[in-house]
C-alpha positions as CSV (number, residue, x, y, z in Angstrom):
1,X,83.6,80.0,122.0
2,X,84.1,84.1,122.2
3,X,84.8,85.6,118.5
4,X,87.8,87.1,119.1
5,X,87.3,90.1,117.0
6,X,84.2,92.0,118.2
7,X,81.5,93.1,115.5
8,X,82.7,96.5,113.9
9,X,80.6,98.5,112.3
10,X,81.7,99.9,109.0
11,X,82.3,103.6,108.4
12,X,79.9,105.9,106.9
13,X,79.6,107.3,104.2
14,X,80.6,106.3,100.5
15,X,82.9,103.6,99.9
16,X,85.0,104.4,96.5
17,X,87.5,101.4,96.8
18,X,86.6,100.3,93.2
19,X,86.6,104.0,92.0
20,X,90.1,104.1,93.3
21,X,91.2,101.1,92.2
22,X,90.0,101.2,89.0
23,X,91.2,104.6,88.2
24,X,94.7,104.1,89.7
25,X,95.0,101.0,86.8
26,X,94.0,103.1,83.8
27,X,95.6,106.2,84.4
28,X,98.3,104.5,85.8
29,X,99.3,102.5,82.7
30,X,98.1,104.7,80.3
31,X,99.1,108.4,81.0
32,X,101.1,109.0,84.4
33,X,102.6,106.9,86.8
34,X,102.2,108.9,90.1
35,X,98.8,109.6,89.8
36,X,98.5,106.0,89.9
37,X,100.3,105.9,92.5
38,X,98.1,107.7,94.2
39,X,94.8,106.5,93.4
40,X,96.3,102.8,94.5
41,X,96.8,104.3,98.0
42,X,93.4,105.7,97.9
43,X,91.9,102.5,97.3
44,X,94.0,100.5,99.6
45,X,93.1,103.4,102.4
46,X,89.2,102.9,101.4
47,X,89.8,99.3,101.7
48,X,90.9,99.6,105.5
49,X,88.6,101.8,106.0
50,X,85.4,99.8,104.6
51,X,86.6,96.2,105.7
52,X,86.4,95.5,101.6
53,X,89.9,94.1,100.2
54,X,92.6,96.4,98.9
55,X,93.2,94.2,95.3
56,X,92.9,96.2,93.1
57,X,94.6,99.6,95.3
58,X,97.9,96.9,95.0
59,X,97.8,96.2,91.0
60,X,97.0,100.2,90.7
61,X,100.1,100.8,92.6
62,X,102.3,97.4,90.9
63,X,101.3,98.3,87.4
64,X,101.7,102.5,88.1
65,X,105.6,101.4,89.1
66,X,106.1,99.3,86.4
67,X,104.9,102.2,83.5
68,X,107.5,104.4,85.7
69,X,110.4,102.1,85.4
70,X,109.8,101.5,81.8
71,X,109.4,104.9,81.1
72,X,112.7,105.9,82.6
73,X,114.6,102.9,81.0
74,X,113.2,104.3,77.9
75,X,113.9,107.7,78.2
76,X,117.3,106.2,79.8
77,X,118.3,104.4,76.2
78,X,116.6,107.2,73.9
79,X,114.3,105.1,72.7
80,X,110.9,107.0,74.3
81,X,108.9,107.5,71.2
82,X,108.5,111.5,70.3
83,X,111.6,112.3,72.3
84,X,114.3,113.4,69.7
C-alpha cells in the first residue's frame, strides 16, 4: 500500500516553536495582549513550517485574547487598578 503523503523533508534552519510559544503565554498574560498575539502566530507559523504541533502557538493566542477582553471590561467598569 502507497503512503499517500510522500516523505517531506523538514526546513532548515532553527526551529523556535517552543520559543514562540512559550513567550506568547507569558507576555501574553502578564504584560500585553498583542504581543501575544503575535508570538502565538509565530509559533503556530514555526509549527507548519517544522511539521512540530502548533499547541502552545493556540493557548499563546487563547490566553493573549482573554487578558485583552478582561482588560477592556475592566477599564470598561473603572475598575482597572491604578487607573483613577
Amino acid at each position: 500500500m502507497a503512503d499517500r503523503y510522500p516523505y517531506r523533508p523538514a526546513a532548515s534552519g532553527r526551529d523556535r516553536t517552543t520559543l514562540w510559544g512559550v513567550l506568547g503565554i507569558v507576555i501574553g498574560l502578564i504584560c500585553c495582549g498583542v504581543l501575544g498575539v503575535i508570538f502565538g502566530y509565530l509559533s503556530i507559523r514555526d509549527a507548519r513550517r517544522y511539521g512540530s504541533s502548533p499547541v502552545l502557538g493556540w493557548i499563546a493566542i487563547a490566553l493573549s485574547i482573554l487578558n485583552i477582553l478582561g482588560s477592556a471590561i475592566l477599564r470598561g467598569t473603572g475598575n482597572y487598578p491604578g487607573w483613577d
